[in-house]
C-alpha positions as CSV (number, residue, x, y, z in Angstrom):
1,X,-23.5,67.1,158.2
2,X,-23.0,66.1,162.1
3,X,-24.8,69.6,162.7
4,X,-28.2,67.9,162.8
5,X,-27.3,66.5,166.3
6,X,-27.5,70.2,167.7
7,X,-30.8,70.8,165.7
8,X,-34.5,70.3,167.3
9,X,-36.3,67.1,165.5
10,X,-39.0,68.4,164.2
11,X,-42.2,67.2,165.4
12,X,-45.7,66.2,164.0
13,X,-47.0,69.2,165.3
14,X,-45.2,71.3,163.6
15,X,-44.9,70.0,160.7
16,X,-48.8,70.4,160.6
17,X,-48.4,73.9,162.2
18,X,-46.3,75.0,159.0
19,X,-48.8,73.3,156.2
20,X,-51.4,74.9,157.5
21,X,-49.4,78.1,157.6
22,X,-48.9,77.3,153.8
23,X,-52.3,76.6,152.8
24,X,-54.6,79.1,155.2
25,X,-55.0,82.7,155.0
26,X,-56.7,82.7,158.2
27,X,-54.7,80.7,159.9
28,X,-51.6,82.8,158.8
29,X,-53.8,85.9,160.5
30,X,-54.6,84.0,163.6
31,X,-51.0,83.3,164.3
32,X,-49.4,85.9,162.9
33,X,-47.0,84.7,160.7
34,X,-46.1,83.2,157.3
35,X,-44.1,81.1,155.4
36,X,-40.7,82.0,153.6
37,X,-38.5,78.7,151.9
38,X,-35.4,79.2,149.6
39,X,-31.6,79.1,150.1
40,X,-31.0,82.9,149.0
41,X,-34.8,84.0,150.4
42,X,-34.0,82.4,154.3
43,X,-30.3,83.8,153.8
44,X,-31.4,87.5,152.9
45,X,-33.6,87.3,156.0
46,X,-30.9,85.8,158.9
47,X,-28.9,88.5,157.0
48,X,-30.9,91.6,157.0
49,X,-34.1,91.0,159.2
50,X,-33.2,88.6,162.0
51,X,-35.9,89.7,164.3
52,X,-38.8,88.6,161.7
53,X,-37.6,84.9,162.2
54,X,-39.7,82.6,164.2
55,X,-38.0,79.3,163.5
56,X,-36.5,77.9,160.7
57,X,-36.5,74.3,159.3
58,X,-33.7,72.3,157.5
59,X,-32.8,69.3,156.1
60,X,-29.6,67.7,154.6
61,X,-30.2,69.0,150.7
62,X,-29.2,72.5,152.8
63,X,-27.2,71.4,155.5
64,X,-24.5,69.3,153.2
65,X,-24.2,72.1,151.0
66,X,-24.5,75.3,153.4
67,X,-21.1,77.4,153.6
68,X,-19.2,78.0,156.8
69,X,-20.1,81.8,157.3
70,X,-23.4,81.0,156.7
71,X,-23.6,78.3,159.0
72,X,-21.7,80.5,161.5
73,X,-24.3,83.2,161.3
74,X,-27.3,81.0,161.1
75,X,-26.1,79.0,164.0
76,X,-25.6,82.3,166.4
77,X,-29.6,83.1,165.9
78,X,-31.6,82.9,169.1
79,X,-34.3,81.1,167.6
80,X,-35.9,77.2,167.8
81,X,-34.1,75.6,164.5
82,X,-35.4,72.0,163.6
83,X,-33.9,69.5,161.3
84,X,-36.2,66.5,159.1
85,X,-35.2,64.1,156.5
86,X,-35.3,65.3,152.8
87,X,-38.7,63.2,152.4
88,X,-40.1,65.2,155.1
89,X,-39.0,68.8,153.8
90,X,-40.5,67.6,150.6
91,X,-44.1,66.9,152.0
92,X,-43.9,70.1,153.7
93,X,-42.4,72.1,150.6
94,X,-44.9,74.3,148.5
95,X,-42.5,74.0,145.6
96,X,-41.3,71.5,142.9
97,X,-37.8,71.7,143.7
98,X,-37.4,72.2,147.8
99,X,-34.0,73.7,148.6
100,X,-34.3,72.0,152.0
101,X,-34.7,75.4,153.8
102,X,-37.6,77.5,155.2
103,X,-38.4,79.8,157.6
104,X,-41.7,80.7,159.5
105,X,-41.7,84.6,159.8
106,X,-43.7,86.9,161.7
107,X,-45.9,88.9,159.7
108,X,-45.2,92.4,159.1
109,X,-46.9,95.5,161.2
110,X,-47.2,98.8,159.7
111,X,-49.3,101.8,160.6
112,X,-51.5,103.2,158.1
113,X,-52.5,106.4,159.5
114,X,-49.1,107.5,159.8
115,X,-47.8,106.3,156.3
116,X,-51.0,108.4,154.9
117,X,-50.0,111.6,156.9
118,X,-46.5,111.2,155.3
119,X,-46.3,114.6,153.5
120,X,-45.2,112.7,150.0
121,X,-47.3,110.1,149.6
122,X,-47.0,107.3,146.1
123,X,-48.9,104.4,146.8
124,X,-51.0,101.6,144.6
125,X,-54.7,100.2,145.4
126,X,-54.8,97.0,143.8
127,X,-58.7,96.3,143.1
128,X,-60.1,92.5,143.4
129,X,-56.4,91.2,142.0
130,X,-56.8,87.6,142.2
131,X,-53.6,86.2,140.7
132,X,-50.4,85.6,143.0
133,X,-47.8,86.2,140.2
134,X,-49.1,89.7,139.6
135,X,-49.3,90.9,142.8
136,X,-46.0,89.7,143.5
137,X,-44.6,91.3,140.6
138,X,-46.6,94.8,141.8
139,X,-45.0,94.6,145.3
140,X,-41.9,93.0,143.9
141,X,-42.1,96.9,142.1
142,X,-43.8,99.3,144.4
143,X,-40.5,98.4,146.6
144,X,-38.2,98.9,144.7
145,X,-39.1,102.1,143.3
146,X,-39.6,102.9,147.0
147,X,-43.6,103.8,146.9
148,X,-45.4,104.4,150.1
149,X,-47.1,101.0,149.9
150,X,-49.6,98.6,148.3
151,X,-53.4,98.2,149.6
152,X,-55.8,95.8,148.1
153,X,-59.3,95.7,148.5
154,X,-60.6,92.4,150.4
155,X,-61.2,90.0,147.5
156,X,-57.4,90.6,146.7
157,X,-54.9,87.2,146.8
158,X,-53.6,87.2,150.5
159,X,-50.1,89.1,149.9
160,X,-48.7,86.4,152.1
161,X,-49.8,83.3,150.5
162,X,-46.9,81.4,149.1
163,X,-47.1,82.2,145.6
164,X,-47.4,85.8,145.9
165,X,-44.1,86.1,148.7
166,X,-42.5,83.8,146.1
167,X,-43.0,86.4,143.0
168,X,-42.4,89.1,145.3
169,X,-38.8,87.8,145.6
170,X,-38.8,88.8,149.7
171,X,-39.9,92.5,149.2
172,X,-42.8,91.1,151.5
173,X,-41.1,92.5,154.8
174,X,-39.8,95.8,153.4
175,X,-42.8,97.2,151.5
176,X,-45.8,98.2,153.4
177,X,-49.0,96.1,152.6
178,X,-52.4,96.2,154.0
179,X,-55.3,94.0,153.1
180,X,-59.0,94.8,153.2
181,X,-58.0,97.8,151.8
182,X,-61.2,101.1,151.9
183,X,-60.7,103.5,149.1
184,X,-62.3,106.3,150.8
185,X,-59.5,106.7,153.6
186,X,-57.7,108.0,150.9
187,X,-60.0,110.9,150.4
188,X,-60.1,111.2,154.6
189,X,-56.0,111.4,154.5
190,X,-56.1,114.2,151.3
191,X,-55.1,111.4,149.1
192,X,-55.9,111.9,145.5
193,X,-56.8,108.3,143.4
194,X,-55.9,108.0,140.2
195,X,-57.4,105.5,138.0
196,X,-55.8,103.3,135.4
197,X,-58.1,102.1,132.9
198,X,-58.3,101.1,129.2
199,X,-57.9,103.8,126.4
200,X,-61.3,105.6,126.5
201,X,-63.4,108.8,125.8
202,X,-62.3,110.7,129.3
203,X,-59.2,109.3,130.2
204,X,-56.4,111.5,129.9
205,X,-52.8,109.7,128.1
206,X,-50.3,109.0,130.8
207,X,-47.8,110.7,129.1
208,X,-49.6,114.0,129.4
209,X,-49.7,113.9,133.2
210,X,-47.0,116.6,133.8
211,X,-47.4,116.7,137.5
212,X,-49.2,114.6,140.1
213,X,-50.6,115.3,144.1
214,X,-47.9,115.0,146.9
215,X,-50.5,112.3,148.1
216,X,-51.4,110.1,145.1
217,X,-52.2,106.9,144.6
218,X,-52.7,104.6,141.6
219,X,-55.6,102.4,141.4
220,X,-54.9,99.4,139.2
221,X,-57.7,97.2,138.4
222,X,-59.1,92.9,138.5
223,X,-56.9,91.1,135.6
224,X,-60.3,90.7,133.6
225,X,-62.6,93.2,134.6
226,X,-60.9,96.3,135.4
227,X,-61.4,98.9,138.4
228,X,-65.0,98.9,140.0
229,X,-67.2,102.0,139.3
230,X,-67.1,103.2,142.8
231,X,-63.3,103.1,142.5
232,X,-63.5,104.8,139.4
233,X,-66.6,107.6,141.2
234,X,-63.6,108.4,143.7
235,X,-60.9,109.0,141.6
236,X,-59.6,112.7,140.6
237,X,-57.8,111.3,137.4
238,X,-58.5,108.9,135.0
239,X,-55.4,108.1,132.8
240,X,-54.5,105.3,130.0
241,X,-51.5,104.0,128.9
242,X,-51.3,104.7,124.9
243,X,-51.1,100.8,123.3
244,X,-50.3,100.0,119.7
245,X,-53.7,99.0,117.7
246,X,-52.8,95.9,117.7
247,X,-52.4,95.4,121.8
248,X,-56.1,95.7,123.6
249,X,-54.9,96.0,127.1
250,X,-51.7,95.7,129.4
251,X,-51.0,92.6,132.0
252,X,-52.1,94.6,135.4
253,X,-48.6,94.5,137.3
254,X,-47.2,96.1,133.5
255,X,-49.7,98.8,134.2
256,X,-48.8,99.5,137.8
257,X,-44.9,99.5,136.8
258,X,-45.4,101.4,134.1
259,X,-47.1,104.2,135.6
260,X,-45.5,103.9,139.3
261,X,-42.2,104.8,137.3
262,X,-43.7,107.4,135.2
263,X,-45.3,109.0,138.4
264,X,-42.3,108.6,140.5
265,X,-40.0,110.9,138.4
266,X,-42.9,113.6,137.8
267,X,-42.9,116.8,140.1
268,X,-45.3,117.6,142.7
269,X,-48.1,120.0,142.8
């Protein structure tokens, strides 16, 4: 582990610079940038998206176990690398079982304008989602069945937050995201909505959508109380997915999976 002699200390400064990184949205927005930690997570990213690294941080737990190639390609980034003691990483750590690894990554930029031009267009609107896991799960999803992107209204989870990039399993950086999210662009863009609500009088069964807008996107609902009305007013479809009596409604990310899939292999109109 004689590698930490070529490593920067790490500082007070920055240690506070990455807590507050952890803990606040807006200072994530202010500086642009967010907080990744994990062996495989860090690795995937010196691997596949070197340019999105700011710095990383280590400490021995990673260092005495790290393989050569990895340490070989880590070492050749052209980025500030800092080492701290185990104690430290754990204070710093926003999980119960710190790998001693992290990395502070510059948020992702995408435009919207031109991703709503696209001419094929499958995207979700998540509405007022206020719990990490499922919207981790949702982007952890919309990416890999390669959908357009996910856009939450303002009162969303920050997509960045550590819990949510932690559920999201890294897709954070590959699948398009955009907060503070207006449902009428859509309309602007010739986007249709479609609505995913509980089995009622007016909703059509998902299973007898047989074809679905070149531009669509599915509007999933808050864990507890649904999609708002004026989601709802804007939407060309409402659809349900058919539950057994004894089932009252689906977990939220369940919902956008399920019917991201089902729309994904439909033809277009």
């Amino acid at each position: 582990m004689g590698e930490s002699t070529s490593l920067q200390t790490l500082t007070r400064r920055h240690s506070t610079r990455i807590r507050e990184l952890l803990q606040n949205k807006r200072i994530r927005m202010q500086a642009g940038a967010f907080v990744i930690e994990g062996a495989k997570s860090c690795r995937d990213l010196i691997q596949h998206s070197p340019e999105s690294l700011l710095s990383l941080i280590l400490s021995p737990r990673y260092l005495d176990t790290e393989g050569l190639k990895a340490r070989g390609v880590r070492t050749a980034l052209n980025l500030p690398q800092f080492y701290c003691s185990d104690t430290t990483f754990d204070r710093l750590s926003d999980v119960e079982a710190p790998q001693g690894i992290l990395a502070v990554v510059r948020l992702p930029r995408w435009n919207e304008q031109s991703l709503l031009r696209q001419p094929r267009v499958l995207g979700v609107l998540g509405d007022r989602l206020r719990d990490p896991a499922n919207v981790g799960t949702i982007i952890r999803t919309a990416a890999a069945l390669n959908l357009t992107g996910l856009w939450l209204v303002s009162d969303s989870v920050d997509p960045f937050s550590p819990k949510v990039v932690r559920a999201a399993a890294g897709t954070v950086l590959t699948l398009p995201i955009f907060s503070r999210a207006d449902p009428r662009l859509f309309k602007q863009h010739g986007c249709e909505m479609y609505s995913a609500l509980v089995p009622q009088a007016g909703s059509v069964l998902l299973r007898n959508i047989e074809t679905i807008p070149r531009r669509c996107v599915i509007a999933v609902g808050n864990e507890g109380e649904g999609l708002a009305d004026d989601i709802v007013g804007l939407s060309t479809v409402r659809f349900s997915i058919p539950l057994s009596s004894r089932v009252e409604s689906l977990n939220v990310a369940a919902t956008a999976a399920i019917a991201a899939f089902y729309f994904s292999a439909l033809p277009t109109k």
